[in-house]
N, CA, C and O of each residue as an XYZ file, in Angstrom:
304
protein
N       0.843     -1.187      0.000
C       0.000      0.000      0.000
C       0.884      1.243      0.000
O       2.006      1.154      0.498
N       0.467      2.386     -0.515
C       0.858      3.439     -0.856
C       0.511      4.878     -0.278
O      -0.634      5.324     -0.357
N       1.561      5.586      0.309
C       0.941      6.435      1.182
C       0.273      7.890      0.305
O       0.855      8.435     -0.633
N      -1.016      8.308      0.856
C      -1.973      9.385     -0.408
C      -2.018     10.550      0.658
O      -2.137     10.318      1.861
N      -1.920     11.768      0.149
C      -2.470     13.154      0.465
C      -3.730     13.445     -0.346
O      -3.476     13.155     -1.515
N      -5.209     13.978     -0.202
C      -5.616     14.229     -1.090
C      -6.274     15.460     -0.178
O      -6.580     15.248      0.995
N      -6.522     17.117     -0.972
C      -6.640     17.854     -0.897
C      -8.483     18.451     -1.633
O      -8.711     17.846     -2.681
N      -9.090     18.967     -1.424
C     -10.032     19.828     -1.899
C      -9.777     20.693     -1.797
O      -8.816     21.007     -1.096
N     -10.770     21.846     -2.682
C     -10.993     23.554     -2.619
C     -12.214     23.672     -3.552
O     -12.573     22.983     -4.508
N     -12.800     24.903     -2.894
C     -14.223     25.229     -3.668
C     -13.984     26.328     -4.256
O     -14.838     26.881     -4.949
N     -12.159     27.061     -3.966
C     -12.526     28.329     -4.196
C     -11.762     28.497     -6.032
O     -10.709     28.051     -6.487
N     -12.718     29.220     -6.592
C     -12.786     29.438     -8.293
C     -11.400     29.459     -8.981
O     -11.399     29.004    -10.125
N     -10.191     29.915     -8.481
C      -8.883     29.532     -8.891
C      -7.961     29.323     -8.169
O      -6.834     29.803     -8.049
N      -8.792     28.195     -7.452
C      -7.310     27.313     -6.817
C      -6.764     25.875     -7.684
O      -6.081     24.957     -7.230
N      -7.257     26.019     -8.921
C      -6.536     24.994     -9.765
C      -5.278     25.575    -10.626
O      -4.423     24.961    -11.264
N      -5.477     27.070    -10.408
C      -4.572     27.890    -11.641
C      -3.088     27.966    -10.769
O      -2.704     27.823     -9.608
N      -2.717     28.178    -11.652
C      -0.603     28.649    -11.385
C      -0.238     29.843    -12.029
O      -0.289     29.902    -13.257
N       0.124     30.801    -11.350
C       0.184     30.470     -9.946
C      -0.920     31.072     -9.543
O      -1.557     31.951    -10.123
N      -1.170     30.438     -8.274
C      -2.861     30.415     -7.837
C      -2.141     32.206     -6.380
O      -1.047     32.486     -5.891
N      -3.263     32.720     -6.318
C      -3.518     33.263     -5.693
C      -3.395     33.838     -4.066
O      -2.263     33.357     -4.130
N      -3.443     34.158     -3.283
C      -2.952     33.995     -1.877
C      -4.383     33.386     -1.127
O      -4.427     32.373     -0.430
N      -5.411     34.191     -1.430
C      -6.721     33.076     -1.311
C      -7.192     31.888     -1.804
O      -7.827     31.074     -1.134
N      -6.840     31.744     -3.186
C      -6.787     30.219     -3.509
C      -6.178     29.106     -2.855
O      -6.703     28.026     -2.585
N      -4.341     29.708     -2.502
C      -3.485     28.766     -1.971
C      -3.961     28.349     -0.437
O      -3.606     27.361      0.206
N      -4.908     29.442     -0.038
C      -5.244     29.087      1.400
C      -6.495     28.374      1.620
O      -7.084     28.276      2.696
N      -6.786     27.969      0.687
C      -8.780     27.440      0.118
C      -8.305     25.959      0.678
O      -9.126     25.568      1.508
N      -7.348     25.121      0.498
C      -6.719     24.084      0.130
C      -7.028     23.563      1.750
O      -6.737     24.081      2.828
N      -7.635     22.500      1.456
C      -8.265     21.738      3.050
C      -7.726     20.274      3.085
O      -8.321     19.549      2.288
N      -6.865     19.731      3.724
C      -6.691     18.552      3.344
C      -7.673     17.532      4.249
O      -7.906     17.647      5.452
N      -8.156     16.556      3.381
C      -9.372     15.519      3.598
C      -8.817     13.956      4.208
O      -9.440     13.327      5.063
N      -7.825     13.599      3.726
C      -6.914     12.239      4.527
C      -5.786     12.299      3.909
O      -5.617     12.698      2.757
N      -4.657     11.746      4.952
C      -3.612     11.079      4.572
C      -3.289     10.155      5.130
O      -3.480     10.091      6.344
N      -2.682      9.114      4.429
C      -3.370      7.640      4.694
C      -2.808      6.740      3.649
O      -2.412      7.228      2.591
N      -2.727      5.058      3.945
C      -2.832      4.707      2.515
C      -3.921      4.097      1.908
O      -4.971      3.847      2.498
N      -3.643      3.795      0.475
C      -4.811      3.521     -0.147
C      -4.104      2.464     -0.796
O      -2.889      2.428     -0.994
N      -5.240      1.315     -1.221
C      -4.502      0.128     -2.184
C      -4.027      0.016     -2.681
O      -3.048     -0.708     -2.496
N      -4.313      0.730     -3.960
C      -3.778      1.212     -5.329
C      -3.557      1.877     -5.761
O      -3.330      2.774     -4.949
N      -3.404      2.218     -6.765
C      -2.956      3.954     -7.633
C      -4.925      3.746     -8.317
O      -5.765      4.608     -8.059
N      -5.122      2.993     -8.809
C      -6.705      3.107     -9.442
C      -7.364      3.333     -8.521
O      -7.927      4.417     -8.669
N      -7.714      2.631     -7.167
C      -8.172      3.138     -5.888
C      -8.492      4.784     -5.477
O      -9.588      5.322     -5.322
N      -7.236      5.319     -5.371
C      -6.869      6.151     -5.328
C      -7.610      7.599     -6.190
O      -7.915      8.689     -5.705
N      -7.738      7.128     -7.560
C      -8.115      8.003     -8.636
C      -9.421      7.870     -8.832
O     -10.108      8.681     -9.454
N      -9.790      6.925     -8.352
C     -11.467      6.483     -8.009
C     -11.973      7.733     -6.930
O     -12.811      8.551     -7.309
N     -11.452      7.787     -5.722
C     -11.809      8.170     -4.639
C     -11.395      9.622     -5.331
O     -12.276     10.405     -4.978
N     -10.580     10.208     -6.037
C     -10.358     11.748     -6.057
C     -11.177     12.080     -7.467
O     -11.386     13.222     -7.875
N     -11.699     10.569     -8.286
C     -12.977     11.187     -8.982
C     -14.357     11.829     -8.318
O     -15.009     12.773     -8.764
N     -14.615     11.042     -7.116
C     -15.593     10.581     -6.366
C     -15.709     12.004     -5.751
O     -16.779     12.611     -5.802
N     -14.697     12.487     -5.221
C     -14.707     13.638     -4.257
C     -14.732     14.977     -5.239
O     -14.619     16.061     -4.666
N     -14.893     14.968     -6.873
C     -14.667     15.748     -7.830
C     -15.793     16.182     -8.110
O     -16.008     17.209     -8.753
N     -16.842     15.234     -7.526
C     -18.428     15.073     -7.593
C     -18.783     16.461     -6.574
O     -19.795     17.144     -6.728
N     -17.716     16.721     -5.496
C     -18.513     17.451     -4.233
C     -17.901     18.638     -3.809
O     -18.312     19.465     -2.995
N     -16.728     18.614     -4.552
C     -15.497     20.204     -5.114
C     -15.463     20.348     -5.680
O     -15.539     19.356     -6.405
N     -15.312     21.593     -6.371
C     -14.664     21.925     -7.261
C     -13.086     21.459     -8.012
O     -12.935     21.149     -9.194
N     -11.899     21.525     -6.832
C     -10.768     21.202     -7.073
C     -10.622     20.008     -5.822
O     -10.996     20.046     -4.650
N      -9.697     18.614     -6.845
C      -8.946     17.855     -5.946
C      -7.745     17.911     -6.365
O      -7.320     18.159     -7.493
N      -6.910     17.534     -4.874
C      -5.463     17.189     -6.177
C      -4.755     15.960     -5.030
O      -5.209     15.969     -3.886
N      -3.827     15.095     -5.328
C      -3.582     14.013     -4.969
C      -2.217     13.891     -4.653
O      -1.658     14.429     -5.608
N      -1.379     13.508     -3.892
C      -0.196     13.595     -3.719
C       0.038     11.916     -3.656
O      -0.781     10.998     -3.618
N       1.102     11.923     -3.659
C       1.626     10.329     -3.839
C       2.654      9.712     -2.979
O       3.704     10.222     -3.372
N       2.934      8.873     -1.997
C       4.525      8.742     -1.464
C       4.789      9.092     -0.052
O       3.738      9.650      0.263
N       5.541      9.102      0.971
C       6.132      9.206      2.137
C       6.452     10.775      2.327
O       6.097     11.506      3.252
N       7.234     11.087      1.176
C       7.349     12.379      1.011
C       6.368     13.448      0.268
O       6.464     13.869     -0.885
N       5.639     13.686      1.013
C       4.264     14.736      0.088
C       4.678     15.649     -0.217
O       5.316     16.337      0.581
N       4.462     16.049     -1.599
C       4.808     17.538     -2.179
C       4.676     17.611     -3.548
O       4.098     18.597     -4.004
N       5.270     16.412     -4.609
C       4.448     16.710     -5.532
C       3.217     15.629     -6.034
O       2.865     14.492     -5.719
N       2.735     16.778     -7.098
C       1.345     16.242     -7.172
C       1.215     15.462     -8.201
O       1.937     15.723     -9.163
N       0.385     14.431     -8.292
C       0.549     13.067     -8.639
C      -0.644     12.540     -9.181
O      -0.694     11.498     -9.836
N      -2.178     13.699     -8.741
C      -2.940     13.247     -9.720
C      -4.036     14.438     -9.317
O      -4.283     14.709     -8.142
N      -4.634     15.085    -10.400
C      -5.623     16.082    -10.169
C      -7.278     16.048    -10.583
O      -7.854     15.346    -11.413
N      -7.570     16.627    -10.074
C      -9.262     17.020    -10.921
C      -9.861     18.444    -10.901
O     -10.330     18.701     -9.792
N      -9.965     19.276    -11.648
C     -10.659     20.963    -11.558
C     -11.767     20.611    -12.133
O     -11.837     19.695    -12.953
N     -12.758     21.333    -11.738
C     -14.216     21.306    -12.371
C     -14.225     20.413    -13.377
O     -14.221     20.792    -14.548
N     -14.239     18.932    -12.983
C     -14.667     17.657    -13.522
C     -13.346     17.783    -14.543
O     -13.165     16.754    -15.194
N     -12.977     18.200    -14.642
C     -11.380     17.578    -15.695
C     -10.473     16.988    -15.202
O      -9.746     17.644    -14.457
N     -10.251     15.952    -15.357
C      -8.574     15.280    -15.009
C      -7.624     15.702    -15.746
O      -7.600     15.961    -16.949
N      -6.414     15.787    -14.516
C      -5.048     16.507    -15.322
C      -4.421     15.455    -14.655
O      -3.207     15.289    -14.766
């Protein structure tokens, strides 16, 4: 198993770069934890894409970069 950060925000450009000083502070983190899989994983930050606006996903022991996203229903 694989250790996950996954993050929300509702606020309108916290998906952009560079994001904002209110955007960057919108950013709520929801669990960190592990998860089964990497598909697992992208399931659950589709799932939560349903109820934010922005997710974004971190990957690894060391959190920081980002590893899998969603903005208003788009995957990046």
């Amino acid at each position: 198993m694989t250790e996950y950060q996954f993050q929300v925000s509702n606020h309108p450009r916290a998906g952009e770069q560079p994001a904002t000083e209110a955007a960057a502070a919108s950013w709520q983190t929801l669990y960190t934890g592990t998860v089964a899989t990497p598909a697992e994983a992208r399931v659950a930050a589709d799932q939560l894409a349903e109820w934010f606006r922005h997710v974004r996903v971190f990957r690894g022991k060391e959190i920081g970069r980002l590893w899998y996203a969603v903005s208003d229903g788009r995957q990046r």
